[in-house]
C-alpha positions in Angstrom: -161.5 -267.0 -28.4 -160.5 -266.9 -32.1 -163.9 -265.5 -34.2 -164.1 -266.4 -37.9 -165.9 -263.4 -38.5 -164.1 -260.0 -38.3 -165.3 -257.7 -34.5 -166.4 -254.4 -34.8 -167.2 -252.2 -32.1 -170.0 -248.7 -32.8 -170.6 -246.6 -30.3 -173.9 -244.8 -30.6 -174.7 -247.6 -32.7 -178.8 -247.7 -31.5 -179.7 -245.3 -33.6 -179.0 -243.4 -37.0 -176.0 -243.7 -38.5 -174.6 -246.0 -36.5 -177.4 -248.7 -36.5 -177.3 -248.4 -40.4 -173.8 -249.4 -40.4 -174.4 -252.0 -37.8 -177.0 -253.4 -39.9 -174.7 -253.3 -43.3 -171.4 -254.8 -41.5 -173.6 -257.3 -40.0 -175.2 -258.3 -43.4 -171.0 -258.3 -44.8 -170.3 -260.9 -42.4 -168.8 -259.3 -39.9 -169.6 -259.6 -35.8 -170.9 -256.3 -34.8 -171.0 -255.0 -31.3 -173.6 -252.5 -30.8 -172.3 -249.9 -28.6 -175.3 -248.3 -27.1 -175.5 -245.9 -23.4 -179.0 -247.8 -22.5 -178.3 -251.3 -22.5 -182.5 -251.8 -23.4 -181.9 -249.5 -26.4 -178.7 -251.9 -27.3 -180.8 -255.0 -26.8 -183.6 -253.7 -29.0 -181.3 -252.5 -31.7 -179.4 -256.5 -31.9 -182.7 -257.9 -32.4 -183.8 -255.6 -35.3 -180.7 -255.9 -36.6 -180.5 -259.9 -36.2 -177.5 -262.3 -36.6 -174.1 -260.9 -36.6 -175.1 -258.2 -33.6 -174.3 -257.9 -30.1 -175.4 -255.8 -27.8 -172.7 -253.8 -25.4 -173.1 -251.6 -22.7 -170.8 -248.4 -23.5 -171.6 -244.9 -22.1 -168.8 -242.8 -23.6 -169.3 -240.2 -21.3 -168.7 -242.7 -18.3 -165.0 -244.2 -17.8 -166.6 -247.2 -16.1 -168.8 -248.2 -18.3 -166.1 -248.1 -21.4 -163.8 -250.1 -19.0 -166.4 -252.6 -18.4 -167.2 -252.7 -22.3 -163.7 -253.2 -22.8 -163.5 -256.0 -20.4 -166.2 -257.8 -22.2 -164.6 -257.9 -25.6 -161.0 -259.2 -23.5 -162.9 -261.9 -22.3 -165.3 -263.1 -25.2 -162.9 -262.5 -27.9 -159.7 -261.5 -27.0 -159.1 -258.7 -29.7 -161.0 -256.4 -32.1 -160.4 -255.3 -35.4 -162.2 -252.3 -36.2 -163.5 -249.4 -33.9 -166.0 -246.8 -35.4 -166.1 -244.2 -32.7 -169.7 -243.0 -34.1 -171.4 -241.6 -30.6 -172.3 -238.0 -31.4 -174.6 -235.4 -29.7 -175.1 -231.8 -31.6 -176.6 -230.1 -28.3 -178.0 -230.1 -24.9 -180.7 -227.2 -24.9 -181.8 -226.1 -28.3 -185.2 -227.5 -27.3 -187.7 -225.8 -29.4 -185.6 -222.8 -30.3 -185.0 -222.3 -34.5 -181.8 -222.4 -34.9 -181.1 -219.3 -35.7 -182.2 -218.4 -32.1 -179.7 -221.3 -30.9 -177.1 -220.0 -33.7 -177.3 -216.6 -31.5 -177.2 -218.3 -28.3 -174.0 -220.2 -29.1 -172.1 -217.7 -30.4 -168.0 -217.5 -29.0 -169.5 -214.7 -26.6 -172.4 -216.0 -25.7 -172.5 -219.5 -25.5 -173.2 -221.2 -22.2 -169.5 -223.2 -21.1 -171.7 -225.6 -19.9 -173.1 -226.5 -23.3 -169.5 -226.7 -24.6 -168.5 -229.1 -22.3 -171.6 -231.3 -22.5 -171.1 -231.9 -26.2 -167.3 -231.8 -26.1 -167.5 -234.1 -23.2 -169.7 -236.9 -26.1 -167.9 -235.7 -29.1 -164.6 -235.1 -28.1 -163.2 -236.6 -24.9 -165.9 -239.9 -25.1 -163.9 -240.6 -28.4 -160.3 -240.6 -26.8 -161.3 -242.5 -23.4 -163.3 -245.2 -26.1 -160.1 -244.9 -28.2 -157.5 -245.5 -25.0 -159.5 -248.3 -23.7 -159.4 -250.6 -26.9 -156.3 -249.7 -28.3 -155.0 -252.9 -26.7 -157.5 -255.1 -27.9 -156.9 -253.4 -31.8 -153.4 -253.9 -31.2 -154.3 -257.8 -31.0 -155.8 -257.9 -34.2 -153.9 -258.4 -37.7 -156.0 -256.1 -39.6 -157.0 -253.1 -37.6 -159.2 -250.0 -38.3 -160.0 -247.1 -36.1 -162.9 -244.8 -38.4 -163.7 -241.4 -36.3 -167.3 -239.9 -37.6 -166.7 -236.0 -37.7 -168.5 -233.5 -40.1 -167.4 -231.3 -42.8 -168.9 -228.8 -40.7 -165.2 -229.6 -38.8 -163.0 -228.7 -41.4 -160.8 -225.9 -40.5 -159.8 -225.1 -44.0 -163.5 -225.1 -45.4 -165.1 -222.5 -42.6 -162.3 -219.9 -42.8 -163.8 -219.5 -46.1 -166.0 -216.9 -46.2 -168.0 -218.4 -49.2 -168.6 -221.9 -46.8 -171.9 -222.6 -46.8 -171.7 -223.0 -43.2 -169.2 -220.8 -42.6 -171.8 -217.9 -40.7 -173.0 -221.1 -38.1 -169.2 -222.0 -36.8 -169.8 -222.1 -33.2 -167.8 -223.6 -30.4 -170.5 -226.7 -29.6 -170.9 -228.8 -32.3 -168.7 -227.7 -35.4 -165.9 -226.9 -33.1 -166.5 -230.2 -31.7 -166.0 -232.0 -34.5 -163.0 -229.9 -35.2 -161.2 -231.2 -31.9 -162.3 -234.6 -32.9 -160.1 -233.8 -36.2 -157.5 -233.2 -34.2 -157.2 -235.9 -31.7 -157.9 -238.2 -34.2 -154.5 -236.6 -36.0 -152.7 -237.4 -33.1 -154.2 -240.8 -33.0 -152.9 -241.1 -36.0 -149.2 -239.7 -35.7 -149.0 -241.9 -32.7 -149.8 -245.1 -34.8 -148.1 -244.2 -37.7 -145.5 -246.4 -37.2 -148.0 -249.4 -36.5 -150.2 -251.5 -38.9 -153.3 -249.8 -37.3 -155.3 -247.9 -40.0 -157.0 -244.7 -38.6 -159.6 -242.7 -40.6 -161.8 -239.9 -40.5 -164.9 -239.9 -42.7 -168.5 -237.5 -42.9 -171.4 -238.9 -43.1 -173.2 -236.0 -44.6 -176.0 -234.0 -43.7 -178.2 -237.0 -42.5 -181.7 -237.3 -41.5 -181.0 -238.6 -37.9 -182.3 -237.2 -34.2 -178.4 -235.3 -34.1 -180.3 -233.1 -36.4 -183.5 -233.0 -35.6 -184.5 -234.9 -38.2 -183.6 -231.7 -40.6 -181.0 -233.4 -42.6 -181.4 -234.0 -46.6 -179.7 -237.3 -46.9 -181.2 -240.6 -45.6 -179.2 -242.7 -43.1 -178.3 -245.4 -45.9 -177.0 -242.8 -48.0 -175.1 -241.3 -44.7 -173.5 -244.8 -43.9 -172.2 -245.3 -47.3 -168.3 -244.3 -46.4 -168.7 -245.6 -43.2 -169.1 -248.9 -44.6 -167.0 -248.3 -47.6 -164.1 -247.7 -45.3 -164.8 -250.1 -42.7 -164.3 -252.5 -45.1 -161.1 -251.5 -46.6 -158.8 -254.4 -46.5 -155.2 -254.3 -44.9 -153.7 -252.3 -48.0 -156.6 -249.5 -47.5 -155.2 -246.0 -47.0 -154.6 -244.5 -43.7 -154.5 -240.7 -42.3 -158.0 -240.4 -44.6 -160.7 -237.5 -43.8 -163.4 -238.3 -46.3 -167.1 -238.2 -47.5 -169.1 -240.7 -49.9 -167.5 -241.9 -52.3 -163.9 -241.3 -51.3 -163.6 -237.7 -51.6 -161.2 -235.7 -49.8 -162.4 -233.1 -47.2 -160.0 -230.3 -46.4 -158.4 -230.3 -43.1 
């Protein structure tokens, strides 16, 4: 069926960043589907956040479950216009450790190929099978937006610098992560160049959420800000975008 309101599906969306910018899209009018892997959590998260929010099933890491998301939206609505692929995880077994005892632990030589692949497996590869599944329905709508989450921490460009402030922590988990992300999300966007489908990268920031223990200096309504900004970009906003709040570039 035809919705008055514009559809947006967020993964990871019971929590953090993603909640915030369920609850600020919701409050902007628009019908927001709150992506969550525990359907309870999902649930919980649509009542806080109140009218305007849905609650959807949708395990990145599980093929099934993003089909049976995808399914769902088919039937109820037919299309979607804006996916923010926002699911993130930074680890799987820092546990107590500092994190310069993790930084050790997860350097190229040492890190455990297990740990790479659990947070690639989230990060990386959840985003693509998400980004497969509803690039039909997106192609439905007549003002579509696909917004990646990714990290400066990502940039390429920024932590061959030696003078990066974050350029001694590269590591293959989580920054290098987010650099793959960069980089299926530029082939999202070559492939869709020739479309009317917008596709943007944007940083959040170092946010206080659980992806960081809680460590970060930003708050999570300062963290959503371009999120929302570009989520709400209108069918002349730019495409082929990495930015951070308020539409500054990050390097590549």
């Amino acid at each position: 069926m035809k919705h008055n309101k514009r559809i947006v599906l967020i993964t990871g969306a019971n929590q953090g960043v993603g909640l915030q910018v369920a609850k600020e899209l919701a409050a902007s009018e628009h019908l927001v589907l709150v992506g969550s892997r525990h359907a309870g959590r999902g649930e919980s998260a649509a009542r806080e956040i109140g009218g305007g929010a849905i609650a959807l099933q949708l395990d990145v890491t599980d093929t099934g479950s993003i089909a049976l998301a995808a399914e769902r939206i088919g039937t109820e609505f037919g299309y979607l216009d804006v996916l923010i692929n926002n699911a993130a995880i930074s680890n799987t077994s820092k546990g107590n450790s500092s994190l310069q005892e993790y930084g050790q632990r997860t350097r190229a030589s040492t890190v455990s190929i297990d740990e790479v692949r659990a947070v690639w497996d989230t990060n990386v590869f959840g985003a693509l099978a998400v980004y497969q599944a509803m690039l039909p329905l997106l192609r439905k709508s007549s003002d579509a937006r696909i917004i990646n989450v990714s990290s400066g921490v990502g940039s390429l460009t920024a932590n061959a610098d030696p003078g990066y402030p974050y350029h001694a922590m590269f590591s293959p988990v989580y920054p290098a992560s987010k650099a793959a992300l960069n980089a299926i999300t530029l082939a999202m966007m070559i492939e869709l160049e020739s479309t009317d489908i917008k596709v943007n990268l944007v940083s959040p920031g170092y946010t206080k959420t659980n992806l960081n223990g809680y460590t970060g200096t930003d708050s999570v309504e300062d963290g959503s800000r371009e999120v929302v900004r570009v989520a709400m970009l209108g069918p002349e906003g730019p495409t082929g975008t990495f930015t951070k709040w308020e539409d500054s570039s990050i390097p590549w």
